[in-house]
C-alpha positions in Angstrom: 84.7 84.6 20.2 85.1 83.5 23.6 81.6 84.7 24.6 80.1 82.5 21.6 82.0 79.5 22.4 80.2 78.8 25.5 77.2 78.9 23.9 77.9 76.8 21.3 79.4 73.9 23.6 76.2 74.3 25.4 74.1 74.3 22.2 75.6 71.3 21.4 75.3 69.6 24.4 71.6 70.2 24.0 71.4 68.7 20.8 73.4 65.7 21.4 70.9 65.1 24.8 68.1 65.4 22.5 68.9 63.3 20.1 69.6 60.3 22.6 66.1 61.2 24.1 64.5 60.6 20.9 66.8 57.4 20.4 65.6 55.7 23.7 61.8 56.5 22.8 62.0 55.0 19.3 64.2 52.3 20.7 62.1 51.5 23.5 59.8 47.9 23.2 56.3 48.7 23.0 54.2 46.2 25.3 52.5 43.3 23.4 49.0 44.1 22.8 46.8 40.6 24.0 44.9 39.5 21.3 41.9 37.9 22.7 42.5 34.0 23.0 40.8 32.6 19.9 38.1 30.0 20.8 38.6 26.8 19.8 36.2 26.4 16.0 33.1 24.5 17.4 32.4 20.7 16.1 29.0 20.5 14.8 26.5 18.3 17.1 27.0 14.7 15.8 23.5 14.0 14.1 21.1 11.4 15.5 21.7 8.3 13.2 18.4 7.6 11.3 16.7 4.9 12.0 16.6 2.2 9.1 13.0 2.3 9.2 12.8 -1.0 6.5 15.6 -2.7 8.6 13.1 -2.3 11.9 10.0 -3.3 10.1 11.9 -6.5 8.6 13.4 -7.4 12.4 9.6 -6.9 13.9 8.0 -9.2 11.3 10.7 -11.4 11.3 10.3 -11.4 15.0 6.8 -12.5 14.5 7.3 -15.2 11.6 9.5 -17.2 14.2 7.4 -16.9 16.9 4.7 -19.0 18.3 2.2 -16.5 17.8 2.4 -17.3 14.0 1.5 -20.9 14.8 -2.1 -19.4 16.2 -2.8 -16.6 14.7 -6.3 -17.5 13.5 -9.6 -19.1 14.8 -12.4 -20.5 13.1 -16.0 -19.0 13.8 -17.1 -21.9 16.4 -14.1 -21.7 18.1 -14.1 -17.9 18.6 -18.1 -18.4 20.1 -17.4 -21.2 22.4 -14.5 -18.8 24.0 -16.4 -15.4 23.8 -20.3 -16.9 25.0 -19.7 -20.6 26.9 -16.2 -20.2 28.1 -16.7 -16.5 28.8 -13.5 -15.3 27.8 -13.1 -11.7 29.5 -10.0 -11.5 28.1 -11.2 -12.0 24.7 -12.1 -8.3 22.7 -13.5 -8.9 19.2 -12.7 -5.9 16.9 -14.8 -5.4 13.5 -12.8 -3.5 10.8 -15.9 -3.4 8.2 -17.7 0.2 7.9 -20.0 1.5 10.4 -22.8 0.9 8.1 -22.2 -2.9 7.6 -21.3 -3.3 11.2 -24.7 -1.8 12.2 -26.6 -4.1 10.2 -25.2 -7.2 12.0 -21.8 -7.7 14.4 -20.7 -10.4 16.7 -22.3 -9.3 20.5 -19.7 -7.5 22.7 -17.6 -6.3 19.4 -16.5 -3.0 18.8 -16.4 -1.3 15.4 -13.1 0.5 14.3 -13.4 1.0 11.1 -9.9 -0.5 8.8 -8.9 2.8 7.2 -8.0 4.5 10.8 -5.8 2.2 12.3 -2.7 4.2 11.4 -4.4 7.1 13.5 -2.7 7.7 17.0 -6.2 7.8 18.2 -7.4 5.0 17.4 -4.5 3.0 19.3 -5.2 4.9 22.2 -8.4 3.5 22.8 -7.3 -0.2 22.6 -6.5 -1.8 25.7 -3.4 -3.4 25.5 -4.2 -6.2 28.1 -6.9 -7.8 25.8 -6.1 -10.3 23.3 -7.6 -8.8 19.9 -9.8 -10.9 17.3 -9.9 -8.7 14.4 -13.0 -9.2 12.0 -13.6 -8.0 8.4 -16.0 -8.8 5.7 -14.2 -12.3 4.0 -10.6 -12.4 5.2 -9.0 -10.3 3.2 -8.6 -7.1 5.3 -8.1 -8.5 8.6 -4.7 -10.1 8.0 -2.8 -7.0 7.5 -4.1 -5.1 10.7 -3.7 -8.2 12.3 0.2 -8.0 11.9 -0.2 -4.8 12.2 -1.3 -4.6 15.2 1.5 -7.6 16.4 4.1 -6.3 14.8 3.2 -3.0 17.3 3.1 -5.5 20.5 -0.2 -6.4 21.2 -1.6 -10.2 21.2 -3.7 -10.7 18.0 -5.8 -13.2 16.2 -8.0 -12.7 13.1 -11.4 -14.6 12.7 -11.2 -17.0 9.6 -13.0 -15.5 6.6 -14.5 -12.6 8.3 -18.3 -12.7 8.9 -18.5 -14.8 6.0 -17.1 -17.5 8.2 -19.6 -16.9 11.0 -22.8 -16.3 8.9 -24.3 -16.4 5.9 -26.7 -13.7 6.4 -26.9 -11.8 3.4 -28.2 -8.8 5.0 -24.8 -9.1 7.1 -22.7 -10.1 4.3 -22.7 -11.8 0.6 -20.6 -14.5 1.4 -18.5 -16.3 -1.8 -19.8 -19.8 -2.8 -16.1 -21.3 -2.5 -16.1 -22.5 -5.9 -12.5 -21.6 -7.7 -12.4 -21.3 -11.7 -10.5 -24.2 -12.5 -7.9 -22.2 -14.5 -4.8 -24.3 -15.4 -2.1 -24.1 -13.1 1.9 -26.0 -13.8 4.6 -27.6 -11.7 7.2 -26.3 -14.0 9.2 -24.0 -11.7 10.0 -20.1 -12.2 12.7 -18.1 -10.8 13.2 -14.5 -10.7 14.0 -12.7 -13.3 17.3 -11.1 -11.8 18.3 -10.1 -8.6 17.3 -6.1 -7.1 18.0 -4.1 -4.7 15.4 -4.1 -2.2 13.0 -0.7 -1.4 13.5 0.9 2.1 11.4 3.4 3.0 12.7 6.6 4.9 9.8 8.7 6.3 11.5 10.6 8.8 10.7 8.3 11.8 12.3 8.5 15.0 12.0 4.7 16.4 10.4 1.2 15.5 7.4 1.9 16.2 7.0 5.0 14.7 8.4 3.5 11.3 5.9 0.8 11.6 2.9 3.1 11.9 4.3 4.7 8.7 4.8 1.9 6.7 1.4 1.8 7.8 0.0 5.1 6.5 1.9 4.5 3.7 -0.1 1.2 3.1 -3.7 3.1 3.4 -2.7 5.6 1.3 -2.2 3.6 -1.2 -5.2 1.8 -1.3 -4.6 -1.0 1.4 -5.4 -4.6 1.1 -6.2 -4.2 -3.1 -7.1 -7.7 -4.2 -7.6 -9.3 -7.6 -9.8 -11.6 -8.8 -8.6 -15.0 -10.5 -10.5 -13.9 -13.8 -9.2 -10.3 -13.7 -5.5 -12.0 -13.2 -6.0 -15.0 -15.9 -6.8 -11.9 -18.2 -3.9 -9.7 -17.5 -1.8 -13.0 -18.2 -3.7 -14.1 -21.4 -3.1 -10.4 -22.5 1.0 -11.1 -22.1 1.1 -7.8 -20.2 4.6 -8.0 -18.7 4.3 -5.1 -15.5 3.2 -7.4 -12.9 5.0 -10.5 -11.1 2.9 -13.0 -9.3 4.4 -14.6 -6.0 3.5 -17.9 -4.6 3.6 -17.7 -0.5 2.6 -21.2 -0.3 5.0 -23.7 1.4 7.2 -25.3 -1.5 5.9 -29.1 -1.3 2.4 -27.5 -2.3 3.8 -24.7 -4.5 5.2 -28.1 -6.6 2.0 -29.5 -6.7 0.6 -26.9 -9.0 0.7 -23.3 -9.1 0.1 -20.4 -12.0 2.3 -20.1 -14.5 5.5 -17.8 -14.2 4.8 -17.2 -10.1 7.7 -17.3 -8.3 7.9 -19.6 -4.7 9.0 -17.3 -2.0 7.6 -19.5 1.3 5.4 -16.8 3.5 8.3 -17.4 6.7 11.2 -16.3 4.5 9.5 -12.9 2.6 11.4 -10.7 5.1 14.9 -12.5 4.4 17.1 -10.8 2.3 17.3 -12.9 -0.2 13.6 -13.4 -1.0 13.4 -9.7 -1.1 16.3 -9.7 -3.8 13.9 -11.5 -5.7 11.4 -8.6 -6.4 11.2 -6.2 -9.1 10.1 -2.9 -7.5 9.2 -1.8 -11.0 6.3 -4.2 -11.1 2.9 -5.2 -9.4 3.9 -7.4 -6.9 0.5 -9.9 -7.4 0.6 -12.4 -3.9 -0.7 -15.6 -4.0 -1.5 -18.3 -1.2 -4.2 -20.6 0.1 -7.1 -18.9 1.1 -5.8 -15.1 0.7 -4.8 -15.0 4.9 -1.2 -15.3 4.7 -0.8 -13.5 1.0 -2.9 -10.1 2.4 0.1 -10.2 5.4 3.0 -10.5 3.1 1.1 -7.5 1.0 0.9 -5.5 4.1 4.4 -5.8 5.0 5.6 -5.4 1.2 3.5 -2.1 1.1 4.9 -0.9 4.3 8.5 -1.5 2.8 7.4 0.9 -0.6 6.3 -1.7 -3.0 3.3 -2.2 -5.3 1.3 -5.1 -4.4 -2.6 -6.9 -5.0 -3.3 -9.9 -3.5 -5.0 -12.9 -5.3 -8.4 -12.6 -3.8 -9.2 -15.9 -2.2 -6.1 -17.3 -3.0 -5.5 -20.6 -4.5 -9.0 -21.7 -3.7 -10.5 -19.1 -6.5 -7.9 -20.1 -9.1 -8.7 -24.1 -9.0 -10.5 -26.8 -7.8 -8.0 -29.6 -7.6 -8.0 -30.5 -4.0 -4.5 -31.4 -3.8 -3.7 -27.8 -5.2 -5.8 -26.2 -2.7 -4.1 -28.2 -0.2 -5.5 -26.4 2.6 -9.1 -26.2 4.2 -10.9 -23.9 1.5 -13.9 -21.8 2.9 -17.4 -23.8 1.9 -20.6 -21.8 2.4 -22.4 -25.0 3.2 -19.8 -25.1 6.4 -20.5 -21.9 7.8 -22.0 -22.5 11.2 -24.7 -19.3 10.9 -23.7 -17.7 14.2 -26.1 -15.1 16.3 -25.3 -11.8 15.1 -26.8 -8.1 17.2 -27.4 -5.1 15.8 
């Protein structure tokens, strides 16, 4: 016994040192293990606001309206020659819009020919020089206006030449001009208003700046068939037939607008088409049919409609083929007999 006791103290003491070893290890705090610092979530790039592309058209036409470029926009035939061959005008460059073909049967001297359908093309505004003042030529007037705001709504100092080369000769081989003579269809002084009030179209095409959204509204106005005009027969028929998909707009100021005007149009005065209100006024469900004077100030107002997404013809001629009243007309009305038979070149 006293030989085992020894051992058993000592056995013991062994234990009892072992089991505080394995105490301490289990006890001891293990080192925090660093997660890696979390990155803070990423905000997603703010997105370039996109432009309101009918907003910018509006403000550039609007721009333009107000100006005092709208108070001499156009020139008569004799004017345009006395600046171009006696007053020698260098700064003068006359652009014809009509087809190569036409233009190489007969063109005012020193004109160059770029044809109506490519003026949306970057290329084509490339090769204008921007310190000319342009005179933009068509066949009769009714093409000219809309790449003559066009082309000012884009910057560059523009006229138009009054009825085309039917205003500056009466050729035939040049051009066909109209005999002047309207077709005394009855007109009223009863006012119409529009039939409700509607939101307004805004085109959204992707574009980047102004200018871009203007050569868009552009394309867009080509595309769909550009300055489409109607005759005052083809319009007295679609009214006669009570067809009720189109709306017809008087641009005329409103002192002549109440002197007579064609049943059921609407007066929206040319200067206010861009305002708010006046575009309130039309049914983007319908042909927007434009009337004015002459069919000058009606093919811009069609221009600028079609840039902004709406259907629109323009009464071809204007006033001046729907009557004959000369207090209707109320303007100077184009009169073959007046054309001054200008030098053409080939």
């Amino acid at each position: 016994m006293t030989v085992r006791k020894p051992l058993l103290v000592l056995l013991s003491l062994m234990l009892a040192l072992t089991m505080m070893f394995a105490a301490g290890c289990s006890g001891a705090a293990e080192e925090p293990t660093e997660s890696p610092a979390e990155s803070p979530a990423e905000e997603p790039e703010a997105e370039e606001p996109a432009i309101d592309e009918g907003a910018a058209i509006t403000e550039l036409t609007y721009e333009y309206l107000n100006s005092e470029l709208a108070k001499v926009w156009i020139m008569n035939a004799v004017d345009l020659n006395e600046q171009l061959f006696v007053t020698k005008d260098a700064a003068m460059q006359v652009i014809d819009i009509r087809d190569s073909a036409d233009f190489a049967k007969g063109h005012i001297e020193g004109a160059i020919n770029v044809p109506y359908a490519t003026f949306a093309d970057e290329a084509t505004l490339e090769q204008l020089d921007s310190t000319k003042t342009f005179v933009v030529v068509d066949y009769d007037g009714s093409k000219a206006p809309a790449v003559y705001l066009y082309l000012t709504q884009l910057g560059y100092d523009t006229m138009m030449l009054r009825w085309g080369m039917s205003g500056w000769t009466t050729d035939a081989a040049v051009y066909t001009v109209w005999d002047g003579v309207g077709a005394d269809f009855p007109t009223t002084t009863e006012p119409s208003t529009a039939a409700g009030s509607f939101e307004p179209l805004a085109p959204s095409t992707g574009a980047a700046d102004e200018r871009e959204a203007v050569i868009n509204g552009a394309k867009a106005y080509f595309a769909s068939g550009g300055a489409e005009v109607i005759s005052a027969a083809d319009l007295k028929a679609m009214i006669d037939s009570g067809a009720d998909n189109f709306q017809i707009v008087s641009v005329r100021a409103p002192e002549h607008y109440a002197l007579g005007h064609i049943e059921g149009a609407i007066n929206i005065p040319f200067a206010t088409v861009p305002s708010a209100e006046s575009l309130s006024k039309l049914d983007p469900s319908k042909t927007i049919v434009v009337a004015c004077y002459q069919g000058h100030t009606a093919a811009q107002a069609q221009f600028y409609l079609k840039q902004l997404g709406y259907d629109v013809v323009s009464l071809h001629h204007g006033m001046s083929s729907w009557t004959n009243d000369a207090a209707i007309r109320a303007n100077a009305t184009y009169n073959p007999a007046n054309v001054p038979n200008l030098p053409t070149v080939k």
